[in-house]
C-alpha positions in Angstrom: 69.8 43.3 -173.9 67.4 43.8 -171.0 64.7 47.2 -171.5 64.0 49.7 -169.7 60.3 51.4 -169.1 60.4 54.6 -169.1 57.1 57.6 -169.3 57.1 60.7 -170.6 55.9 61.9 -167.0 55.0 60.5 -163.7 51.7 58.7 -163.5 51.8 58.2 -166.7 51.1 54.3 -166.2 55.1 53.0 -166.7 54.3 50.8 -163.3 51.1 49.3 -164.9 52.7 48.5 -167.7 55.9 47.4 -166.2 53.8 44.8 -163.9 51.8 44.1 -167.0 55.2 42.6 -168.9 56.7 41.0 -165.6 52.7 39.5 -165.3 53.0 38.3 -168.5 57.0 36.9 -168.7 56.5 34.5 -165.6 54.0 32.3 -167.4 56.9 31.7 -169.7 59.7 31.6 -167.3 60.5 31.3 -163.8 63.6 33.2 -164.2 62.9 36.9 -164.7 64.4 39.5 -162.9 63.3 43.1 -162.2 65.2 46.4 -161.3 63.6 49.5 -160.5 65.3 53.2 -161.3 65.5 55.4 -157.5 65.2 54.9 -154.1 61.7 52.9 -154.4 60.5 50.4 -151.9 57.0 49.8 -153.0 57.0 49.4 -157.2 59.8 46.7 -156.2 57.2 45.0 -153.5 55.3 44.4 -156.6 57.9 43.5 -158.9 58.7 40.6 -156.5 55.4 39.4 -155.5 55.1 38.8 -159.8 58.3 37.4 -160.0 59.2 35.3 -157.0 63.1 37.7 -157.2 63.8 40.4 -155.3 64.1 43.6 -156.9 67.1 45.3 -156.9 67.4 49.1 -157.2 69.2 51.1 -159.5 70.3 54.1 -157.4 73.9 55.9 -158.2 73.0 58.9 -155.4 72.5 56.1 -152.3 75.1 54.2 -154.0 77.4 55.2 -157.3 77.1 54.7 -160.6 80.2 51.5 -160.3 78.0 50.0 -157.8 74.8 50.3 -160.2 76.7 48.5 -163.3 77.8 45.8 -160.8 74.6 44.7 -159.3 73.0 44.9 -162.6 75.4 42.9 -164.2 75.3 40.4 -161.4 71.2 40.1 -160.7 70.7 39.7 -164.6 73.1 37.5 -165.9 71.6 34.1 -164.9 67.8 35.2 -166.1 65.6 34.7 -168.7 64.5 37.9 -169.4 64.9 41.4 -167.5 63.0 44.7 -166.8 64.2 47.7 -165.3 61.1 50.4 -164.4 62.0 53.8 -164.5 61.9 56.8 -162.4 59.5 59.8 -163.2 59.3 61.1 -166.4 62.9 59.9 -168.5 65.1 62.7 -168.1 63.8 63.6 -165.1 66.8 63.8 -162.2 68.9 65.8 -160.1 71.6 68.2 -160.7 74.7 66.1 -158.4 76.7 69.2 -157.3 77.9 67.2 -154.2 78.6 63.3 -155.2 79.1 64.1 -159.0 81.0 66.7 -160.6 80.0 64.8 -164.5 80.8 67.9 -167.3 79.3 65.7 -170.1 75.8 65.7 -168.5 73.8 68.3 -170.9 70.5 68.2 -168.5 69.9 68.0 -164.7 68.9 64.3 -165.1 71.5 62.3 -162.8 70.3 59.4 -161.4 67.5 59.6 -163.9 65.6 57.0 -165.9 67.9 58.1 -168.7 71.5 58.2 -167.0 70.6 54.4 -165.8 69.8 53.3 -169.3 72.8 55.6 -170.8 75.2 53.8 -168.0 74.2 50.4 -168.3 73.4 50.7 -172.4 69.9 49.5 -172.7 67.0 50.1 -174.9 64.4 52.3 -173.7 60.4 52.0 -174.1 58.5 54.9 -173.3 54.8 55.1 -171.7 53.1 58.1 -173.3 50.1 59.2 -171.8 47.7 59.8 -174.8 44.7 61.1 -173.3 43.5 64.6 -174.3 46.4 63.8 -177.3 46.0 62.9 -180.8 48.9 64.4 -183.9 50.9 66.0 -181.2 51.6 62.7 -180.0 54.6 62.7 -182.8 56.4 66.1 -181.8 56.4 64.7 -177.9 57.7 61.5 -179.0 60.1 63.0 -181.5 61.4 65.5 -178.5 62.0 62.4 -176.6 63.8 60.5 -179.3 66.0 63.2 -180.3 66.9 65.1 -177.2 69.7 63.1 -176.4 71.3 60.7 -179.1 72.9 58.2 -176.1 69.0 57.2 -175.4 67.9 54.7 -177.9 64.2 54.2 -177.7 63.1 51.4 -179.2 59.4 52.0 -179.4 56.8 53.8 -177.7 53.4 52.5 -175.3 50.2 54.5 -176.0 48.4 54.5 -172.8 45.2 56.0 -172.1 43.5 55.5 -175.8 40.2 56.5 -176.1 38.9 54.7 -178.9 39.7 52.9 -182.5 39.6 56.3 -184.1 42.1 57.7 -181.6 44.5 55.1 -182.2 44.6 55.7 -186.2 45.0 59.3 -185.0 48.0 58.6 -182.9 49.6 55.9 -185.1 49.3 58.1 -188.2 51.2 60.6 -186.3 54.3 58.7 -185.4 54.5 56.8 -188.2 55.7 60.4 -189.8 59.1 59.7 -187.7 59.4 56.1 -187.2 58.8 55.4 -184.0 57.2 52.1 -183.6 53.9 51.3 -181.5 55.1 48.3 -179.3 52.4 48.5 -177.1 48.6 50.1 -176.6 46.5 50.6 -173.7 42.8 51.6 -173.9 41.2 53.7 -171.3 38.7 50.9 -170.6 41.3 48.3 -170.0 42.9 50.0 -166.6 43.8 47.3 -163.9 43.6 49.6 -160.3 46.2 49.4 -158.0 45.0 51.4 -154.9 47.2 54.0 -153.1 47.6 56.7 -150.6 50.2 59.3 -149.3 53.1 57.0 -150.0 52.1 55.9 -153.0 50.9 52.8 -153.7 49.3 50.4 -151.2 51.9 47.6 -150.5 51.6 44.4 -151.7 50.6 42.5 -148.6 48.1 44.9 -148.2 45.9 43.6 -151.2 44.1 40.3 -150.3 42.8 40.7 -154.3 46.4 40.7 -155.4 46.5 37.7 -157.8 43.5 38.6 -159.2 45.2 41.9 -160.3 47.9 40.0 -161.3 45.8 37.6 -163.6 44.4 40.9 -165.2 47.6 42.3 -165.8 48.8 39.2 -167.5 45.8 38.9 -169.9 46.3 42.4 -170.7 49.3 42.4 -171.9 48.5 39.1 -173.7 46.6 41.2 -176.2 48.0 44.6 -176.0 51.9 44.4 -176.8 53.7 43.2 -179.8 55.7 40.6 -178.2 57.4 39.2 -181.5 59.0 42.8 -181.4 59.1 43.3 -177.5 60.8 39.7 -176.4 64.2 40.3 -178.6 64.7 43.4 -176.2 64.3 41.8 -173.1 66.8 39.0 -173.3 69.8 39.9 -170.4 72.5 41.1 -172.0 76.4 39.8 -172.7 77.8 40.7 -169.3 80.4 43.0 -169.9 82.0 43.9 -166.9 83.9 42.2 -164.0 81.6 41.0 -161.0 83.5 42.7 -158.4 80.4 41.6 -156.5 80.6 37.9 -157.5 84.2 38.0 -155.6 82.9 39.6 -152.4 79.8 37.2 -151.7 81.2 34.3 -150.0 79.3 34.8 -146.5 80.9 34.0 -143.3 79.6 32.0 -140.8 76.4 33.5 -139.3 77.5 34.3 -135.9 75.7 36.7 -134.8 71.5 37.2 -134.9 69.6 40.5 -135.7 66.3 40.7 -135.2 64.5 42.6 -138.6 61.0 44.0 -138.2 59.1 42.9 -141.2 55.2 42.9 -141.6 52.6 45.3 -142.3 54.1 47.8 -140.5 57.5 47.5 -141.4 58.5 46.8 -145.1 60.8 49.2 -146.8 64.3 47.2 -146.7 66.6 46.9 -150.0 67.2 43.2 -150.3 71.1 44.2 -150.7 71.2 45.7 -147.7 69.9 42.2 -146.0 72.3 40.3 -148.9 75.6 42.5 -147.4 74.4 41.7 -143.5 74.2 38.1 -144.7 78.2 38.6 -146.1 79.2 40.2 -143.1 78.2 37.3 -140.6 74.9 38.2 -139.7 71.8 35.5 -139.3 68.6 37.7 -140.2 65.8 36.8 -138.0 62.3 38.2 -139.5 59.6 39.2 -137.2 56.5 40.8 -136.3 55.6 43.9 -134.3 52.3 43.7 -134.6 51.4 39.7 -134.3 54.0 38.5 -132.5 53.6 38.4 -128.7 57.7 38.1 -128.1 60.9 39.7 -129.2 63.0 37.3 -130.6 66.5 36.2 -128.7 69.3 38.4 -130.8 71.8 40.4 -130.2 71.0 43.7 -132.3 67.6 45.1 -133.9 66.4 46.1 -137.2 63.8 48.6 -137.6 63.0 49.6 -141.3 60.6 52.2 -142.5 56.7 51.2 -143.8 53.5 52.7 -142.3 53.3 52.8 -138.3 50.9 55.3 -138.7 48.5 52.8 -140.6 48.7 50.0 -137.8 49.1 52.5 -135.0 46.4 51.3 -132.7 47.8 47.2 -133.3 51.4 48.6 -132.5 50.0 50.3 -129.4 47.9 47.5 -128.0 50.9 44.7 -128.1 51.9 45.5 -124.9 54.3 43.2 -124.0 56.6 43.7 -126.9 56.5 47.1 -126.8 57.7 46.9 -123.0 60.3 44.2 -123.9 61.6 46.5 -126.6 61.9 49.6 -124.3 64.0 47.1 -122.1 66.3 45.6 -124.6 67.0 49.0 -126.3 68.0 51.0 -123.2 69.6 48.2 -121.5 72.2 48.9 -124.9 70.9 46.0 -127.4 72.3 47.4 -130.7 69.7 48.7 -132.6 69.5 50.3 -136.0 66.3 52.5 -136.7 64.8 54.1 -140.2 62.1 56.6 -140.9 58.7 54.4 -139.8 60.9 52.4 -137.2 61.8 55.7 -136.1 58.7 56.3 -135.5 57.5 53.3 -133.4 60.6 53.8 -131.2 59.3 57.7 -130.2 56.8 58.3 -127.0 53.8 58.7 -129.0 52.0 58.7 -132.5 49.6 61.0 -133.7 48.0 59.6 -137.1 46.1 61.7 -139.3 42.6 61.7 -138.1 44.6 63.0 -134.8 44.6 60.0 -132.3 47.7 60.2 -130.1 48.8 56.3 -128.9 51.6 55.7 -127.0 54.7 53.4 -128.8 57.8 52.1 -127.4 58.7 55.7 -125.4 62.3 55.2 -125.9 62.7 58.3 -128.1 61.4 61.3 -125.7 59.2 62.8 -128.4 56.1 62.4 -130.6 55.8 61.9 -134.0 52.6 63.8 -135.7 51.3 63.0 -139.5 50.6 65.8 -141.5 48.7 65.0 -144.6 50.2 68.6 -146.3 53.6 68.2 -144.9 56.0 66.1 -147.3 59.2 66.1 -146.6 61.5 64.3 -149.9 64.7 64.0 -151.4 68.4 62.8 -151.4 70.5 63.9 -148.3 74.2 63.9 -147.6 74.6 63.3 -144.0 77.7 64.1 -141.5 77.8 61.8 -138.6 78.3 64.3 -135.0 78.5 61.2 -132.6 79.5 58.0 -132.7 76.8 55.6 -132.8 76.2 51.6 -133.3 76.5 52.2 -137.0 78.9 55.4 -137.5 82.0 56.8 -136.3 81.8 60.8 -135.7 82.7 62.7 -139.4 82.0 59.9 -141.8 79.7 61.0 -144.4 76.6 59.1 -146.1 74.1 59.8 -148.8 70.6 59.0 -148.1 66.6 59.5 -148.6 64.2 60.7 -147.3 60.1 60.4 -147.7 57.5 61.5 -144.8 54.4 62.8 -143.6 55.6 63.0 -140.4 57.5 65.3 -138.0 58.6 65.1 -134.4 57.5 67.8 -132.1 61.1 67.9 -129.9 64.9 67.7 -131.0 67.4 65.8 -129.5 69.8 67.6 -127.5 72.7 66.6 -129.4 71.9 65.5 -133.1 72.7 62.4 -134.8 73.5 63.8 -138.3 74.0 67.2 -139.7 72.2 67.1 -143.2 72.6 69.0 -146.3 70.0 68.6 -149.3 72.1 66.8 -151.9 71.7 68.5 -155.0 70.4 72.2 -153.5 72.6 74.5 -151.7 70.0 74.8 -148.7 70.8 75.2 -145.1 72.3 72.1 -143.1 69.5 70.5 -140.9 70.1 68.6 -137.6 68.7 65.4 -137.3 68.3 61.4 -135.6 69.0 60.4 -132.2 71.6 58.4 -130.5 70.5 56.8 -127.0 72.7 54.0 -125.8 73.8 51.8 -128.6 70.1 53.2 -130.6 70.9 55.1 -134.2 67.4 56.1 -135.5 67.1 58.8 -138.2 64.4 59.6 -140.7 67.6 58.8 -143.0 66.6 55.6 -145.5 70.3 54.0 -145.7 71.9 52.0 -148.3 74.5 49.6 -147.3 76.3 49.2 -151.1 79.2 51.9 -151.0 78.6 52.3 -147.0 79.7 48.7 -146.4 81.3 50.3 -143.3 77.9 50.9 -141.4 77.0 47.3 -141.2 80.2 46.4 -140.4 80.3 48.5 -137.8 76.5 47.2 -136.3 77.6 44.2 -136.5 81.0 44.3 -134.5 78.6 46.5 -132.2 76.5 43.1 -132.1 79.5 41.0 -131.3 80.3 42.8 -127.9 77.2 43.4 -126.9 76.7 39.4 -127.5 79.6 38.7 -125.6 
């Protein structure tokens, strides 16, 4: 059947509690997969450093609700058990008046916690927060249950309990409509996951990881009711047609891209490395920051992460940063996102204000600003060719950052409209040589026909 966690708000401890049951599920199996609900990268760092999988995300704005079903069906068929962690608060979304014209959708809430688990069919458990709650509890969690009918919530988590006397309280309350207490959290019992303007701090960060995850384990040893839970996390019948199944046979790995992965550099979707593999390409991981060498390919890979934490290590290796600025305008295809963005520019200004000089391909600076947040889903119009788009075609993306550049290019990569406002279009991402770098996070699912593209780009520059 598979379950999906879902909160009645954000930070309302739906990740806790999702790592909690993933924490607890691999000391009975070694199969147990994990989705997570949005455009994510770091909840599913987590997920995978439990679970030994990748986590897969459940997006239908960077990809479409077809694709969603299908990668779901395929990633969960073969496990033992299966989570999906929501988004936000359930029915928290986006009116899609540009990729989705849906008449049956009574709220703004596509690509919400509750369209995945209304798409895919799933069971829902909802994370209340209970603090500063006690018989109101029951007219939240009876607005939840009864707001939309397609939603089936199969019992509630009471987080943030405050005492024995509290929990009668809260349990007195929904017992008046049924709703069954699957899970409780006391205050005291909170396992902290540090974080900063991104959100939480990435897994690699955290030498005390498996410590954390020990904790979370134990915890929910004691605090679900797993005789009720375990029923709803079994994968479910697969129902549809693996579309997916048919495409993966890979072709021979001809041709080698270099991906930047470390510290640094760590927001990737695992499809988007899985549909590189299909196309023919060998993935070659490396390091910006320890290694003293670029490896021997014929295209780059920069995803997004935290340049701005590891500035001053960027800056000072030297030699990598020269070879780069070689490779790249010499017309090495390369493929840049948000943080790699960044490291490709002339300079970095963190937020404490130290400027260091990066790779200085990219005539311009980038500069955090703490206050400054720039978020949300993008529909993007390609103005020039580049190694990874013809001129006109049209993408979705996202986009999270502290950061802006202080000059423009002359002539823009993209020409971007928000994807569910009707704001003003916004030009954006540079194009020098055979470089594409754009604050735009890409995912390759329904845009098979930017990695294709890279990698034919790859093949004649190889040759």
């Amino acid at each position: 059947m598979a379950l999906v966690i879902a909160g009645d708000r954000s930070r309302t401890g739906k990740t806790t509690v999702t790592l909690a049951i993933l924490a607890w599920l691999v000391r009975q199996s070694t199969k147990v997969q994990s989705f997570k609900v949005g455009p994510d990268y770091i909840d599913p760092m987590f997920h995978a450093a439990i679970t030994r999988l990748p986590c897969r995300n459940l997006d239908p704005v960077l990809t479409s609700e077809t694709y969603v079903k299908f990668c779901f069906a395929r990633h969960s068929q073969n496990a033992d058990w299966v989570v999906v962690e929501g988004v936000m608060g359930l029915f928290d979304g986006i009116r899609p008046v540009r990729a989705c014209h849906d008449k049956t959708l009574r709220l703004q809430d596509y690509a919400s916690t509750a369209h995945i688990a209304r798409l895919l069919n799933l069971p829902v458990l909802l994370v209340l927060d209970c603090s500063r709650l006690s018989s109101s509890i029951a007219a939240i969690a009876f607005g939840y249950v009864n707001l939309d009918p397609q939603i089936n919530i199969a019992g509630v988590v009471l987080n943030r309990v405050g005492s024995d006397r509290h929990l009668e309280l809260l349990q007195e309350a929904l017992s008046t409509i049924n709703l069954p207490v699957l899970g409780v959290l006391r205050r005291n019992q909170v396992v902290t996951i540090p974080d900063r303007h991104l959100g939480l701090v990435p897994s690699e960060e955290l030498p005390q990881l498996q410590t954390i995850f020990t904790q979370l384990a134990e915890l929910a040893q004691t605090c679900f009711d797993w005789k009720k839970l375990l029923p709803l996390l079994k994968p479910p019948a697969a129902e549809h047609t693996l579309r997916l199944d048919k495409e993966i046979t890979t072709r021979k790995s001809s041709i080698k891209i270099a991906v930047a992965c470390d510290r640094a550099f760590n927001f990737y979707y695992q499809d988007n490395f899985d549909i590189l593999r299909k196309l023919g390409a060998e993935l070659v991981f490396w390091s910006p920051l320890a290694d003293s060498a670029v490896p021997k390919v014929s295209g780059l890979y920069f995803g997004g992460g935290f340049p701005e934490v590891f500035a001053e290590q960027l800056a000072n290796n030297r030699t990598v940063l020269k070879q780069l600025r070689q490779l790249i305008l010499g017309g090495i295809p390369t493929y840049a996102e948000c943080g790699g963005l960044m490291y490709l520019c002339d300079r970095l200004i963190d937020f404490e204000g130290k400027e260091r000089s990066l790779v200085g391909v990219i005539p311009t600076t980038a500069v955090m600003q703490q206050k400054q947040l720039t978020l949300g889903y993008r529909q993007a119009t390609a103005m020039q060719n580049t190694s990874v788009i013809s001129r006109t075609q049209t993408v979705r993306g996202h986009e999270f950052h502290h950061s802006s550049l202080t000059e423009s290019p002359n002539e823009a990569l993209w020409e971007i409209v928000s994807f569910n406002t009707a704001s003003s279009k916004v030009a954006e991402g540079w194009q020098i040589a055979n470089l594409h770098a754009s604050y735009l996070h890409l995912h390759f699912g329904e845009f098979e026909f930017l990695p294709q593209k890279f990698i034919q780009c790859c093949r004649n520059y190889q040759t």
